[in-house]
C-alpha positions as CSV (number, residue, x, y, z in Angstrom):
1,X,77.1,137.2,113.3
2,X,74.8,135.1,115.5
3,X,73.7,132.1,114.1
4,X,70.2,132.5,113.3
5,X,71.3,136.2,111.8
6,X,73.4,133.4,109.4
7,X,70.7,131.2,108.9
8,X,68.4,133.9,107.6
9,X,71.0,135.3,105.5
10,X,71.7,132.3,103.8
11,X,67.9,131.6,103.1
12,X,66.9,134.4,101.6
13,X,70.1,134.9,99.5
14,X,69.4,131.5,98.1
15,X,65.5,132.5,97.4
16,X,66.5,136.3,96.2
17,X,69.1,135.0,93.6
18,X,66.6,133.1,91.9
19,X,64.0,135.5,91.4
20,X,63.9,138.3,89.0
21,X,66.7,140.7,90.0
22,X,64.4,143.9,90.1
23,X,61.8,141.9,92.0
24,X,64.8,140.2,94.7
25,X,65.8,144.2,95.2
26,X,62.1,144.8,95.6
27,X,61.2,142.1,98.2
28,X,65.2,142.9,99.9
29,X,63.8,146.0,100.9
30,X,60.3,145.4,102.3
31,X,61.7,142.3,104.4
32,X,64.1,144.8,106.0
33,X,61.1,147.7,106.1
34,X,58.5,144.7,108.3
35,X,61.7,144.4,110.5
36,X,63.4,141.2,109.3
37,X,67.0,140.8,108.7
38,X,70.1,141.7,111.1
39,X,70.3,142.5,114.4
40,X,71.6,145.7,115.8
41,X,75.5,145.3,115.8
42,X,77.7,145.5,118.7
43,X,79.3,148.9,118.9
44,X,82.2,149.0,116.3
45,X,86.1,148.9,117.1
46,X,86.7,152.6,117.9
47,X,90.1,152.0,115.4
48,X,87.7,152.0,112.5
49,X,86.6,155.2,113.1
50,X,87.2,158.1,110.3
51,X,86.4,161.9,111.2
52,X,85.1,163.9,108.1
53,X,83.1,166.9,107.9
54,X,83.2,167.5,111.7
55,X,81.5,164.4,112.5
56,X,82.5,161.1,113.7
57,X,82.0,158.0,111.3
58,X,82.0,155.0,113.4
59,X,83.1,152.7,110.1
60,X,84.3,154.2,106.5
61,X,82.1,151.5,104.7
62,X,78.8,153.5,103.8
63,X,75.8,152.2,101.4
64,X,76.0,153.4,98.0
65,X,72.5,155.1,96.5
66,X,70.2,152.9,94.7
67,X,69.7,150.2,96.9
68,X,66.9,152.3,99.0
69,X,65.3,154.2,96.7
70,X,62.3,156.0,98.9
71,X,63.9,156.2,102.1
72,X,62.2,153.5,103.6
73,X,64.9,152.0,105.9
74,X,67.9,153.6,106.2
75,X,68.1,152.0,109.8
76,X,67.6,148.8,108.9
77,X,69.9,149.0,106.5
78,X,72.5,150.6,109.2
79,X,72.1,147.3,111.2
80,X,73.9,145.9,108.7
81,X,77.2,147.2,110.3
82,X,77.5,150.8,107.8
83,X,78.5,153.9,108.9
84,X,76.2,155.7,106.7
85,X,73.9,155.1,104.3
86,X,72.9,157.2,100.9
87,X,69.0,156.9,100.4
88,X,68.0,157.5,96.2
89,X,68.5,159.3,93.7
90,X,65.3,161.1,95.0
91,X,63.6,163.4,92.9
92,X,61.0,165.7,92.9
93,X,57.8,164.2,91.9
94,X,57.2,160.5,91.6
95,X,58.7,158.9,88.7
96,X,58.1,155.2,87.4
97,X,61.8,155.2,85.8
98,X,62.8,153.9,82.7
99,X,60.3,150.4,81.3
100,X,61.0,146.6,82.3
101,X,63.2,144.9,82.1
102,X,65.8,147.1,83.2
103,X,68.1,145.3,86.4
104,X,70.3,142.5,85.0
105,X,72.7,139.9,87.0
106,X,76.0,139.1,85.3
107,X,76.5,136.5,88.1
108,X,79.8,134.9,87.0
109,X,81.3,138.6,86.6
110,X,80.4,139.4,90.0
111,X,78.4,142.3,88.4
112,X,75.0,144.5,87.7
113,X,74.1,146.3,84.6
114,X,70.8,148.8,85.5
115,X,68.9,151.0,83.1
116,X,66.4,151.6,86.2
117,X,66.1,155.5,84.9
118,X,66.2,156.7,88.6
119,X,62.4,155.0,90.2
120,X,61.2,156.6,92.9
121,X,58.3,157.8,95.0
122,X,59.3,161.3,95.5
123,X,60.8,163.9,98.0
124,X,57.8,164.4,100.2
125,X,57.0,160.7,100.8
126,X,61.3,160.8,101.2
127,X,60.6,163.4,103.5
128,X,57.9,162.1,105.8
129,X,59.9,159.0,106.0
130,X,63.0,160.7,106.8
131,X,61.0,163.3,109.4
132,X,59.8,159.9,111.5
133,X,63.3,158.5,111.8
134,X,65.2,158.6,115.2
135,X,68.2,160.3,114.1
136,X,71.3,157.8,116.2
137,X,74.0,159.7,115.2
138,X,75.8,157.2,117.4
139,X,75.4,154.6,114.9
140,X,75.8,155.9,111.2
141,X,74.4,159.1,108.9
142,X,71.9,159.1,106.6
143,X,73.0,160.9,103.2
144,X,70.4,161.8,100.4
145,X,71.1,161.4,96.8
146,X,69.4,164.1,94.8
147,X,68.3,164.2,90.9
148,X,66.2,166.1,88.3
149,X,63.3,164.3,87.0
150,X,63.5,163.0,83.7
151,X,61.0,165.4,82.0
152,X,62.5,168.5,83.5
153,X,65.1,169.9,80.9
154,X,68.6,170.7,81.6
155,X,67.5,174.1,81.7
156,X,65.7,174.3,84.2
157,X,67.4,171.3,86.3
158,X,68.5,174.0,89.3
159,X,64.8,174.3,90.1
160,X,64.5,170.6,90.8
161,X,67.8,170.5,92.9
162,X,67.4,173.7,94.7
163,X,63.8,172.2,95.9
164,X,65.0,169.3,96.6
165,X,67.8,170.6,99.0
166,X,65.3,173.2,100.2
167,X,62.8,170.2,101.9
168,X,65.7,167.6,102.7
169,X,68.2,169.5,104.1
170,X,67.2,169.3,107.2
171,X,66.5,165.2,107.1
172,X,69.5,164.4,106.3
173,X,73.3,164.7,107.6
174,X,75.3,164.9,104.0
175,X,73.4,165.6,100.3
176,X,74.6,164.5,97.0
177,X,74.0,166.4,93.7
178,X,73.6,163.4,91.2
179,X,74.6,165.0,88.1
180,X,75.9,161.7,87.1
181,X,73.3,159.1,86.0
182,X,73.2,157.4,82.6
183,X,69.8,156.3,82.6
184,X,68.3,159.5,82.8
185,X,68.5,161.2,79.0
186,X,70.8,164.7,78.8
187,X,71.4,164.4,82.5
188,X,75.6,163.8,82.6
189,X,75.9,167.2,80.4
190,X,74.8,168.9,83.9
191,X,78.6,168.2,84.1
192,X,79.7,170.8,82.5
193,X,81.0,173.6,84.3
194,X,78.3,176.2,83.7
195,X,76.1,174.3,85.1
196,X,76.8,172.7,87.7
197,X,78.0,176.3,88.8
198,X,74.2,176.8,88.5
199,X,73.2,173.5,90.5
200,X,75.3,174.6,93.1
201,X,74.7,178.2,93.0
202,X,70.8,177.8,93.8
203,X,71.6,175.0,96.4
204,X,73.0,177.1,98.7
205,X,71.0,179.9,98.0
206,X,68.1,177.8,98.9
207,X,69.7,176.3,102.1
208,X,71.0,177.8,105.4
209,X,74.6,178.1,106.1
210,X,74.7,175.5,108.7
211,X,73.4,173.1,106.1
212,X,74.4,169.5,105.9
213,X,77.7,169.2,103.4
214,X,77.1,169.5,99.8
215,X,78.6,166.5,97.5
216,X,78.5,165.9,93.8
217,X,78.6,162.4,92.4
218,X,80.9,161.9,89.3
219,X,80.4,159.9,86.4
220,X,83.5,157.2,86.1
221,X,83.5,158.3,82.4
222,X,84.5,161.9,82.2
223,X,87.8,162.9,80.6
224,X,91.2,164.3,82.0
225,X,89.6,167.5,80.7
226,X,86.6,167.0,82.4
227,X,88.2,166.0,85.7
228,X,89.7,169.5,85.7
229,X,86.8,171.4,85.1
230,X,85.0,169.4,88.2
231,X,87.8,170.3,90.7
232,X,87.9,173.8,89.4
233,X,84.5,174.5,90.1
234,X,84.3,172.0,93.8
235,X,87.1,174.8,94.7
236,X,85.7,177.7,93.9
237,X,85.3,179.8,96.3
238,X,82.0,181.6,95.9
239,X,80.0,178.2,95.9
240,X,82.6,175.4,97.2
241,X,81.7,171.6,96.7
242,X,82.0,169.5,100.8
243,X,82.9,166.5,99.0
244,X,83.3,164.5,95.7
245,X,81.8,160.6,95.2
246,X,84.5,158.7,92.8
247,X,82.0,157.5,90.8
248,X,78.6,156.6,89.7
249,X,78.2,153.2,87.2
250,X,79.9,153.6,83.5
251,X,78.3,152.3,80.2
252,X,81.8,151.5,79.0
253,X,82.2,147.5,79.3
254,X,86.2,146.2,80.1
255,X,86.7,142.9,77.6
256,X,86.1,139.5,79.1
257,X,83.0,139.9,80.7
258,X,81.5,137.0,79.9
259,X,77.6,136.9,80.8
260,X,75.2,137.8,77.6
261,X,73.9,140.6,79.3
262,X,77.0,142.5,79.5
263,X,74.8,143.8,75.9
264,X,72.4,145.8,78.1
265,X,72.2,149.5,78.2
266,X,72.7,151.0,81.2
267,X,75.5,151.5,84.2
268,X,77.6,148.6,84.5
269,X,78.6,148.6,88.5
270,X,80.4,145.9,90.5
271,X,83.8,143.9,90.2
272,X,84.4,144.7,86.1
273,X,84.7,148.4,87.0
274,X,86.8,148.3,90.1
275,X,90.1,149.2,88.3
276,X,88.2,152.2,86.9
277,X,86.5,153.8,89.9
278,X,90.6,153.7,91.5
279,X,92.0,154.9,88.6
280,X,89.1,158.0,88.7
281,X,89.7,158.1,92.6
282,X,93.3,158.6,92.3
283,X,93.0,161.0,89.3
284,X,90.7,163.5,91.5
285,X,92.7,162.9,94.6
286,X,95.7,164.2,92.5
287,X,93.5,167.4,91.7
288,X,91.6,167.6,95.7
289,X,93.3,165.6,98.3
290,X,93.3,168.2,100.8
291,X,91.2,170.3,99.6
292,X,87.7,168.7,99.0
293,X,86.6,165.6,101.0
294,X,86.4,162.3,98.3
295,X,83.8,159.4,98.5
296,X,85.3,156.1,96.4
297,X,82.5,153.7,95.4
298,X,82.9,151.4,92.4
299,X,84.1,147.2,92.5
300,X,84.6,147.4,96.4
301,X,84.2,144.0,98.2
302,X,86.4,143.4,100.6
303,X,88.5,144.7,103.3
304,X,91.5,145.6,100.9
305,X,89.3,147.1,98.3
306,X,88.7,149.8,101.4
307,X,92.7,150.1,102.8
308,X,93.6,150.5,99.0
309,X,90.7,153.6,98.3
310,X,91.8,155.4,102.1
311,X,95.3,155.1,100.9
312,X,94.4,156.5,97.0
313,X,93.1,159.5,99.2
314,X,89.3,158.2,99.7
315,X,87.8,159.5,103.6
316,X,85.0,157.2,103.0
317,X,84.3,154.1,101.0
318,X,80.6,153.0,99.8
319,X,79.6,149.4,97.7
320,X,75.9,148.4,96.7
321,X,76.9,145.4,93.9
322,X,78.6,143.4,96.3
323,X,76.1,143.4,98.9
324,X,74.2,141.5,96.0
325,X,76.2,138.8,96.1
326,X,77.6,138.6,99.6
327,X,74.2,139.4,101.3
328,X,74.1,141.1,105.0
329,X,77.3,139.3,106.3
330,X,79.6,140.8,104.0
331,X,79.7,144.4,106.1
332,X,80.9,142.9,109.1
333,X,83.3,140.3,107.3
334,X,84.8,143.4,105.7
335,X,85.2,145.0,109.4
336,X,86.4,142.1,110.8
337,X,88.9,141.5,108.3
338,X,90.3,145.5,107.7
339,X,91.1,145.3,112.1
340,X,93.6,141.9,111.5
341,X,94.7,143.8,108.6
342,X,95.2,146.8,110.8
343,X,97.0,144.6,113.1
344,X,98.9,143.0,110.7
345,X,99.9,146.1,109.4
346,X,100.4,148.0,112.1
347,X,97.8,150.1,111.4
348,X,96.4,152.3,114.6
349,X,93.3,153.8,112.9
350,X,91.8,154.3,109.7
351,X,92.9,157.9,109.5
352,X,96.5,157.0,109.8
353,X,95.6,155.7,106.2
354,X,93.6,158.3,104.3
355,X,95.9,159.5,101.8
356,X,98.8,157.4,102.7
357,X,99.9,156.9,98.6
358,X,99.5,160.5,98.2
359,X,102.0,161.3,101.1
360,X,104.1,158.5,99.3
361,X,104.2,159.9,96.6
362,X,104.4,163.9,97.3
């Protein structure tokens, strides 16, 4: 990182971690949108690079969703050194989300707790954004995170997915069905079977057949039962899943957190839950690997946060919490550090990797 890319880092970490943590997220985003922040990254190590879905990922490291909302700089937010980025949860119509204050810091646990209720502008301001981008496949994909608005019941929740498929599809390079949420009342029973048969169902009816692969994002909290139902329906035939993210923010709270907001309602994301998004990881990867492409996002932070999910069976690895605390540095420090691991290793690529436990263990 060049020096005055440092410089400014540090700065504005300093000033964002003493503001109020929805307004720091607030003010991260328009600094990168008026064109502040890093420079465009030298080309990465062709080593790093991970094939999945037909296309090329320069990097496994991606954005998680959440961090840009309304689509407003996926670019920017590529400069950073990710191989893609997951815009979102975008819904249908505009939504203010869930009332202030709803973003909490649990600094000394290297953690987040949001009850942000999925804030957004809406898919066709997501749209027009998306529409004016120049797609550089060359550098990283854009993925769009997708969700029912609060007010639309459960019932009728395959209306708000299928329409949001049928605008962004062709925006976008993956889509995520985010059935997964807990800020967003009723919406993690659209993981039931039934219906996310449904969600799916009217997706691809209301998308072409070349259209950009179709995830689902899990919640961290679902049972062995659960876990079962999900891969049974991602492999069904008739309406297969592309891929499955390993997993969205739990409310459950591990012991010894220590900061007084670990209280809060809401999705508890960062370091506290990185046991738990492996452990999910490697439970699904038992059910799919081979089968169904997974996504591992949940307590990663550093280089062998991202060897250890490849090896549990993860193609691609995503953080957001981290970034929090580590600012716009911390995606090349992880890059840097997972090629002297490579070497260390004896690691060629990252491919040689994906899956390498499950191989172990078969």
């Amino acid at each position: 990182m060049k020096f005055v890319d440092k410089v400014f880092d540090d700065t504005l970490m300093s000033f964002l971690q003493a503001m109020d943590p929805e307004k720091a997220h607030d003010l991260s985003v328009k600094t990168l949108s008026r064109g502040m922040g890093p420079t465009l990254p030298p080309p990465d190590d062709p080593t790093l690079g991970v094939t999945v879905w037909g296309k090329r990922f320069n990097n496994p490291l991606g954005l998680a969703a959440g961090f840009d909302k309304n689509a407003l700089v996926p670019d920017a937010c590529m400069r950073m050194g990710f191989g893609h980025v997951e815009v979102g949860g975008i819904t249908p119509r505009p939504q203010e989300g869930n009332d202030p204050p709803r973003l909490f810091r649990l600094t000394e646990d290297g953690a987040v707790i949001n009850r942000m209720g999925l804030n957004n502008e809406g898919m066709v301001v997501a749209y027009q954004r998306l529409a004016k981008r120049n797609r550089w496949e060359d550098r990283g994909f854009v993925g769009v995170n997708l969700a029912r608005n609060a007010d639309t019941p459960n019932e009728r929740a395959a209306d708000d997915y299928a329409t949001l498929a049928a605008l962004l599809h062709a925006q976008c390079d993956f889509m995520v069905l985010n059935l997964s949420s807990p800020n967003t009342d009723d919406l993690r029973a659209l993981q039931e079977p039934e219906a996310m048969r449904a969600i799916i169902r009217r997706v691809r009816a209301a998308t072409p057949t070349d259209a950009p692969p179709l995830l689902l994002k899990m919640s961290p909290d679902l049972t062995e039962a659960q876990m079962d139902d999900l891969a049974a329906v991602a492999l069904e035939p008739e309406n297969p899943l592309d891929g499955i993210i390993c997993a969205n923010t739990t409310t459950t709270r591990p012991e010894g957190l220590k900061n007084p907001a670990r209280d809060e309602d809401g999705g508890l994301s960062g370091t506290p839950i990185k046991a738990l998004s492996l452990a999910r990881l490697r439970s699904m990867a038992d059910r799919l690997f081979g089968k169904v492409p997974l996504v591992s996002v949940g307590g990663v932070d550093c280089a062998a946060d991202v060897i250890e999910r490849l090896r549990a069976g993860a193609s691609l690895v995503q953080l957001y919490t981290a970034l929090i605390y580590g600012g716009y540095r911390l995606v090349p420090q992880i890059k840097a550090d997972l090629l002297e691991a490579m070497k260390e290793q004896g690691i060629g690529s990252m491919e040689e990797i994906i899956g390498a436990d499950m191989k172990v263990s078969a």
